[in-house]
N, C-alpha and C positions, 0 to 999 in steps of 0.2 A: 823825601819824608814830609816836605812842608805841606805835599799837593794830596793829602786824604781826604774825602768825601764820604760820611760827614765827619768835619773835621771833630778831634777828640779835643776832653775836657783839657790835657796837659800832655805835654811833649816835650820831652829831654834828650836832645838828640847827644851821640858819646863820637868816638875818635876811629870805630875802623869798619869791619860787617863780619856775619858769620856766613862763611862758603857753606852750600850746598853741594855734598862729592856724592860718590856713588857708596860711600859707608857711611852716611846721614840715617839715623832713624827718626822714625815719630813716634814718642814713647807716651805714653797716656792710662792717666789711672781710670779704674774700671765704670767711674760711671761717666766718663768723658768720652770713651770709645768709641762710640757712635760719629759724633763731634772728628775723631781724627779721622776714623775711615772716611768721611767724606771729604776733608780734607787732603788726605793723603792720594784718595782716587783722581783729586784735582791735579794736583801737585804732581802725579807719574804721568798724568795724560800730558802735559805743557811740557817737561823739564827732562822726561826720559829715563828719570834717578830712580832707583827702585827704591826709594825708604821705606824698608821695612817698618813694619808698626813693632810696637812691644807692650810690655808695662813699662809704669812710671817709674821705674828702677832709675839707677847711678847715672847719670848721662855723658857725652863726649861732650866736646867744643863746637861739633856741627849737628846736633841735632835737634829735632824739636820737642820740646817738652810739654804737655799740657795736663792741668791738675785744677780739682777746684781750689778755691782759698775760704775759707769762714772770715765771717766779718763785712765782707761786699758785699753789694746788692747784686740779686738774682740774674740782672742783666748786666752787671757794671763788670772790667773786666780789668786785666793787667799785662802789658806785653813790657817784658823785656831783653832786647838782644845784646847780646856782651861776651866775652871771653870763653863764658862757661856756655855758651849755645843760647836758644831762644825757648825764654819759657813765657805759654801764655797761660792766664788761672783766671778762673773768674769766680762770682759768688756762687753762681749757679752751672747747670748745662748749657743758657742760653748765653751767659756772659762769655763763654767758652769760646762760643760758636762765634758771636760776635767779635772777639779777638781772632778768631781764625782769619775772617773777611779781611780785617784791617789788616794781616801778616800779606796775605793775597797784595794787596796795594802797595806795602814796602814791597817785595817782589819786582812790581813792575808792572807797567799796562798789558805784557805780555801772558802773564800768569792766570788771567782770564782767558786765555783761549784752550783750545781743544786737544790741540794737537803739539808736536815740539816744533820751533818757529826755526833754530839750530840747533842740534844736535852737540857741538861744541862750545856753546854758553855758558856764562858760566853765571848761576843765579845765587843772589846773596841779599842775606837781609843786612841794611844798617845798622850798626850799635843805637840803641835808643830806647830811652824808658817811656811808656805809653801809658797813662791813667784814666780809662774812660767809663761813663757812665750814659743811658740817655736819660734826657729831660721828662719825655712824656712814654707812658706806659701803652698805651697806642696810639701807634705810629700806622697808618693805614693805606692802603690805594684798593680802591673800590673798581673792579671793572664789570662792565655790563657787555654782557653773551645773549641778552632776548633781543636787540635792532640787530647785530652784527654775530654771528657765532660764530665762537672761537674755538678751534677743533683743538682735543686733550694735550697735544703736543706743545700748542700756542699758550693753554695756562699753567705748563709745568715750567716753560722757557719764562715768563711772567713772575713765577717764583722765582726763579733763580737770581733777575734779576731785582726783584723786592731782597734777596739777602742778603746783595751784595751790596745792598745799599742801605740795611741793617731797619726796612723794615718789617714787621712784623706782625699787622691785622690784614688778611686779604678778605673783603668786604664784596661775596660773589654775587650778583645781580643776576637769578637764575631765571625768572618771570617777569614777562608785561604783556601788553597787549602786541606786541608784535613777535611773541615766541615763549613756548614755554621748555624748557632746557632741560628736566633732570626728569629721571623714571621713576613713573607712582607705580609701584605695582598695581595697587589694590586700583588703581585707575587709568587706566590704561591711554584712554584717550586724546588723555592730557600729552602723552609724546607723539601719537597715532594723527590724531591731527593738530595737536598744538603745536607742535615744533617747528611746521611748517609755513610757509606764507605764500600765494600765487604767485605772487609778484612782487619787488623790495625798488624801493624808491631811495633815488640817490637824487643831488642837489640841495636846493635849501624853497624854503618857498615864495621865493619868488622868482623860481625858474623850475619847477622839480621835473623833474625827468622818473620814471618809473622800466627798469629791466623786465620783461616780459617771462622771466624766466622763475623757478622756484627758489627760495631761499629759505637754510633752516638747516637743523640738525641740534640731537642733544646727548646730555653725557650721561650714559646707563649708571647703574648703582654701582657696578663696577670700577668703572670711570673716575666715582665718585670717591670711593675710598682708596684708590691708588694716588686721584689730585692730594687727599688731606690727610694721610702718610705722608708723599713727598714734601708735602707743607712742614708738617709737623716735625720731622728731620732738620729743616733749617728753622726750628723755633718760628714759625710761621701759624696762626690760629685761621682758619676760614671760617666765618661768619654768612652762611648761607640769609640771601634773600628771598623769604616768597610773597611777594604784593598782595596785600587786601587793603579792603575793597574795591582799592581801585584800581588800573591799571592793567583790568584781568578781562580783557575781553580773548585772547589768545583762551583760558580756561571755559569761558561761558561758550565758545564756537565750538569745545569740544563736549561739554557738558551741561546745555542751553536751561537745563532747569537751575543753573545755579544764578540766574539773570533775570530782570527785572520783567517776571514773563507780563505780566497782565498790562504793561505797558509799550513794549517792547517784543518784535518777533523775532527769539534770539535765537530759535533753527536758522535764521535767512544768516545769522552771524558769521563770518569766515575769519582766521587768522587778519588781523589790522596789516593793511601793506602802508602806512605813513605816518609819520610823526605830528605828534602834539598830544593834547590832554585829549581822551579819548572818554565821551559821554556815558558809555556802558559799562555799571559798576555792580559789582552784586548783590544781592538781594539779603537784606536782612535777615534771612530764615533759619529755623531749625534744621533745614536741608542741608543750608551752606554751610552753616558749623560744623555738624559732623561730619558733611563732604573733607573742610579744610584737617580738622582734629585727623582724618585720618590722614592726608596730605604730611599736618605736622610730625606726625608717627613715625612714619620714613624718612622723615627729614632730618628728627634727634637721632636715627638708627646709623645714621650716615655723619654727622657730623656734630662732635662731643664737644663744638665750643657753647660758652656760658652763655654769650649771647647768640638771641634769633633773631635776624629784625625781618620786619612783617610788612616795609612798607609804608603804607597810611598816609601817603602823600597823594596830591591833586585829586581828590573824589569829588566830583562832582556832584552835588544833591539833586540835581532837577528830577531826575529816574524817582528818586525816593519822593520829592515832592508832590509827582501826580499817580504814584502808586498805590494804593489802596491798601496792601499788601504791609507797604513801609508805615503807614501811615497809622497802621493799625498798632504794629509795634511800637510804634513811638508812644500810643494811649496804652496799648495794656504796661507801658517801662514805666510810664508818666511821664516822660522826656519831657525838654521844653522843646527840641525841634531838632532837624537833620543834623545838625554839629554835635548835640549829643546824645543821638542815634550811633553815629560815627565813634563817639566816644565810647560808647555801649559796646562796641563790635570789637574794637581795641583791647577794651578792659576784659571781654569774654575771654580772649587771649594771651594775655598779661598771665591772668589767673590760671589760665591751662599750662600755661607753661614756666608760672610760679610751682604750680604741683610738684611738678616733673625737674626744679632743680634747673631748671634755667632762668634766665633771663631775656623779657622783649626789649629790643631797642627799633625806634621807626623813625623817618621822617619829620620835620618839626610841627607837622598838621596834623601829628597826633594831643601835639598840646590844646587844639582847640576843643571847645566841650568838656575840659577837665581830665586827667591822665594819670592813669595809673601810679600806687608809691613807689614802686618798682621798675616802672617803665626807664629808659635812658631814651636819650634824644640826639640824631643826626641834624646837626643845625647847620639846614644849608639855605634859605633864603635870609643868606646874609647875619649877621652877628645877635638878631634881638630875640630867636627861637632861643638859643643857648642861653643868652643871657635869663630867661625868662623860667627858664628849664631848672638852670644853677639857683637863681633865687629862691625856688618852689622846693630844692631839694633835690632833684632830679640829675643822674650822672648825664654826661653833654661830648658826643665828639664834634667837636668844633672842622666842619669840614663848606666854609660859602662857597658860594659859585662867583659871587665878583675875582675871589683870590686864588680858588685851588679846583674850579671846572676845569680838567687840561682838554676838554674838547675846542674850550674858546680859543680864538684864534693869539696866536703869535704876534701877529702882525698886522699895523691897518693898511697894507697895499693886496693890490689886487691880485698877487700872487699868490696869496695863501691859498688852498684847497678847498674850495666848496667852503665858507669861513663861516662861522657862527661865533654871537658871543660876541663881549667884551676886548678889549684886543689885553691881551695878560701875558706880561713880557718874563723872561727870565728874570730881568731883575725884578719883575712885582711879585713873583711867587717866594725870591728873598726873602723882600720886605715883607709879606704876612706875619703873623701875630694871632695866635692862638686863642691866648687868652685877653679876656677883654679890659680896657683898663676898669671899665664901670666896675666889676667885679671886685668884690673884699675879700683879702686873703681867703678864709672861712668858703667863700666861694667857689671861688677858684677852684680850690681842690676836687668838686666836681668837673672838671674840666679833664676827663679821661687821656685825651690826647687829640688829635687830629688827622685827617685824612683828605687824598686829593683821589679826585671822582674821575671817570673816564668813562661816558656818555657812548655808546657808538653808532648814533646817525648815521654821520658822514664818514665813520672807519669799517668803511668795506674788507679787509683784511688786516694780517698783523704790521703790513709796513706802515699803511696808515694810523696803527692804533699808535705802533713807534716815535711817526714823526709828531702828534699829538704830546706823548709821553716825556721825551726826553726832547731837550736837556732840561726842563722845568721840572721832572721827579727830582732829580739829583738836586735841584737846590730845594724841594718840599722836604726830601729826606735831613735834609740838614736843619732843617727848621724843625723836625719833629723829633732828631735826636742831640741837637747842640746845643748847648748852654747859650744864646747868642744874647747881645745887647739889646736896647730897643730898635724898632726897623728904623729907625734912621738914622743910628749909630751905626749898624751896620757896614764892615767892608766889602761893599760889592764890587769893588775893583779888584781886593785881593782872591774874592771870590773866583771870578772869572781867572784871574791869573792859574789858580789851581785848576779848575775847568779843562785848562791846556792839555795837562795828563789826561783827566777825566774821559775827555773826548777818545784818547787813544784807547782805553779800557772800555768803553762803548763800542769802540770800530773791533776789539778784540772779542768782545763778544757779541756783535754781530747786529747790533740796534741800527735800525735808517733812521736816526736822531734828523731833526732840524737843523742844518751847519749854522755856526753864530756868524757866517758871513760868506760873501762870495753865492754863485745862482745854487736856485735851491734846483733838486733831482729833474724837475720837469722840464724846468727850462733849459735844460741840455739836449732837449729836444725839441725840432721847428716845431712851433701850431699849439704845443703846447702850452694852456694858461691856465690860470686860477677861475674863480666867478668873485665877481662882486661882492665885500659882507653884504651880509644881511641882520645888523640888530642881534639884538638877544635870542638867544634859540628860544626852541617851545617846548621845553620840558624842562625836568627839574633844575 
């Protein structure tokens, strides 16, 4: 009971448990339903039991009950096991759900797997009253599919485990210059040749290596809304990314008039095969507007969350500097120069998708040049975008890359894989801190929540994105859903101690986590090694 990840607000542990038999039901009122059937689908594939579902009628000794309560908050939730069986209620459907994960964890590290591990187990919850809430309203993990794609399987598996670790904004990075992911109809090109790249470059730069072979692929509109149902099922919101203006050379290869022509020969343009800030940004025009407006079109038709972020990080000016084109824009806007030109292209969008009932959120480079009243902000070069964000008014997910890049390496020996980055330890992602102390209450509150970013350079498939991810999710997740002290109050000894089980719930469902010790996966093999870091990576 003690070893739950993320640990909850209160815990009263009682004197015996409730069996699990083969006349256990899962009874649940009608607008919970949903919440058990996944639950319960879990539950028969590990355990073998048939609990049947029902309504929320009279219950036994062993069954599970679940029901909303009035009063909670939407997410906050109440488990308790005892005499009369196990009921969990929360304020809303998500709190529901959330108490379901955590019933999963009393359970057993075994209750995360697939299949039944014995057939003569015998599974039980402990007596124990459970009180939980989370801290921040989003809770996030951002994964990027334009360096590395991730085929539909790899971000339903990605969900599953964001909810079992209760959290809740998957933040999808569908475009950049090195792949464009998702189907425009009305554009075809954009999958036709954007999706693909000649060649994909592995190492770091100061050794890079480049596979001669193609790499690429993206998820049809189909794809698209079976990902953000199965989201949406575990109280999961996907926040589609589409990069402007910068970042889009992957888009100008396939659509070369949307690109700095009279500077630039953007037919010669191909899919980006390497990493860094990539020079070619597009062009301020009334093409590319309603080039993107329709981009954005099937974007909202696809995915119904509030926010859209657009981006708006690393744009290079030089292109607009000596374009004539750009140049010209900036006199008929009256701009005072490229920043807020930049600013101009933002706010064009802000306002298209103020119309439309949404919300933009970008990058912290959209602060420069003045920003939208509406706009939110992903503050990830470090704490003083957010800070600067919250001051102005402006909502803020607190997501830097010193604390919560999980692409940066683990570890400063030479072992780690292709290593980029800060070395950011299990216990530094602990110790993070949201919110900032500069911040006045009043502030603060724009402080949405936070989120940890997964880069994919160097994660050529899902094992790699794994060993990147975990075990540092599972302490980010704790950070974004537990009441905790300041980071250096913090127990990260007990932390770790909990970790123990953790690990074994990781092996049950199937993550090639980082081990906290002893050789890591390669070196179980001769010849096999790491490369030397290399510094901070070259992108966000």
């Amino acid at each position: 009971m003690s070893d739950l990840i993320p640990a909850p607000r209160s815990i009263t542990p009682g004197g015996g448990e409730v069996r699990l038999t083969p006349g256990s039901r899962l009874r649940a009122e009608a607008p919970v339903e949903g919440v058990a059937r996944l639950l319960g689908g879990a539950l028969r594939q590990v355990t073998g039991l048939p609990l049947r579902e029902g309504p929320g009628a009279e219950a036994a000794g062993n069954d599970i009950r679940m029901r909303l309560r009035p009063g909670l908050g939407p997410e906050e939730y109440r488990l308790v096991s005892d005499s009369g069986g196990v009921l969990v209620e929360g304020g809303g459907t998500a709190g529901v759900f959330w108490g379901a994960q955590t019933l999963r964890q009393l359970l057993g590290p075994d209750a995360f797997r697939r299949a039944p591990v014995d057939r003569d187990r015998v599974w039980a919850v402990p007596h124990v009253t459970i009180e939980d809430a989370p801290r921040f309203a989003w809770r996030g993990l951002m994964l990027d599919v334009a360096r590395h794609f991730l085929p539909k399987e790899g971000v339903l598996r990605y969900l599953d485990l964001m909810a079992a670790h209760k959290l809740n904004v998957f933040h999808f990075h569908l475009t950049d210059d090195q792949g464009w992911r998702v189907e425009i109809r009305r554009h075809p090109r954009l999958t036709e040749v954007g999706s693909w790249r000649a060649r994909t470059k592995t190492g770091h730069r100061a050794s890079p290596l480049w596979e001669d072979k193609p790499h690429g692929g993206y998820y049809t509109q189909d794809d698209i809304r079976e990902i953000v149902a199965y989201a949406a099922d575990r109280h999961i919101t996907v926040v589609p990314e589409i990069d402007v203006p910068g970042h889009s050379q992957a888009a100008i290869a396939s659509y070369p008039e949307l690109g700095n022509t009279d500077v630039v020969d953007t037919t010669a343009l191909s899919v980006w095969d390497t990493w860094g800030v990539n020079a070619n940004v597009l062009a301020p025009t009334d093409t590319t507007l309603r080039f993107y407006e329709g981009v954005f079109e099937e974007v909202l038709e696809l995915f119904p969350s509030r926010f859209v972020h657009i981006g708006g990080d690393e744009c290079p000016k030089e292109q607009w500097r000596r374009s004539a084109t750009a140049q010209a824009r900036i006199g008929e806007l009256g701009l005072a120069d490229e920043d807020a030109l930049q600013s101009w292209f933002v706010g064009h969008f802000d306002a298209w998708l103020t119309a439309r009932g949404r919300r933009l959120i970008g990058w912290d480079e959209i602060l420069e040049g003045g920003l939208a009243k509406g706009a939110a902000v992903s503050s990830w070069r470090g704490y003083a975008g957010g800070i600067a964000a919250a001051r102005a008014g402006h909502d803020v997910v607190m997501c830097p890359e010193q604390q919560v890049y999980l692409d940066h390496r683990q570890d400063p020996g030479p072992e780690e894989p292709v290593p980029i980055g800060w070395v950011r330890t299990l216990e530094d992602v602990y110790r993070f801190e949201p919110v900032p102390p500069e911040l006045t209450p009043e502030e603060a509150r724009h402080v949405l929540g936070t989120q940890a970013n997964l880069w994919t350079e160097v994660m050529e498939d899902q094992g790699r994105v794994d060993y990147q991810a975990f075990p540092r999710l599972a302490a980010f997740a704790e950070v974004a859903w537990s009441d905790l002290p300041a980071p250096g109050e913090r127990d990260f000894a007990a932390f770790e101690r909990r970790m123990t089980a953790h690990y074994r719930r990781l092996d049950a469902l199937g993550v090639a986590y980082r081990p906290p010790s002893g050789p890591l996966p390669w070196q179980r093999r001769p010849g096999v090694r790491g490369r030397p870091a290399d510094g901070p990576p070259p992108h966000r």
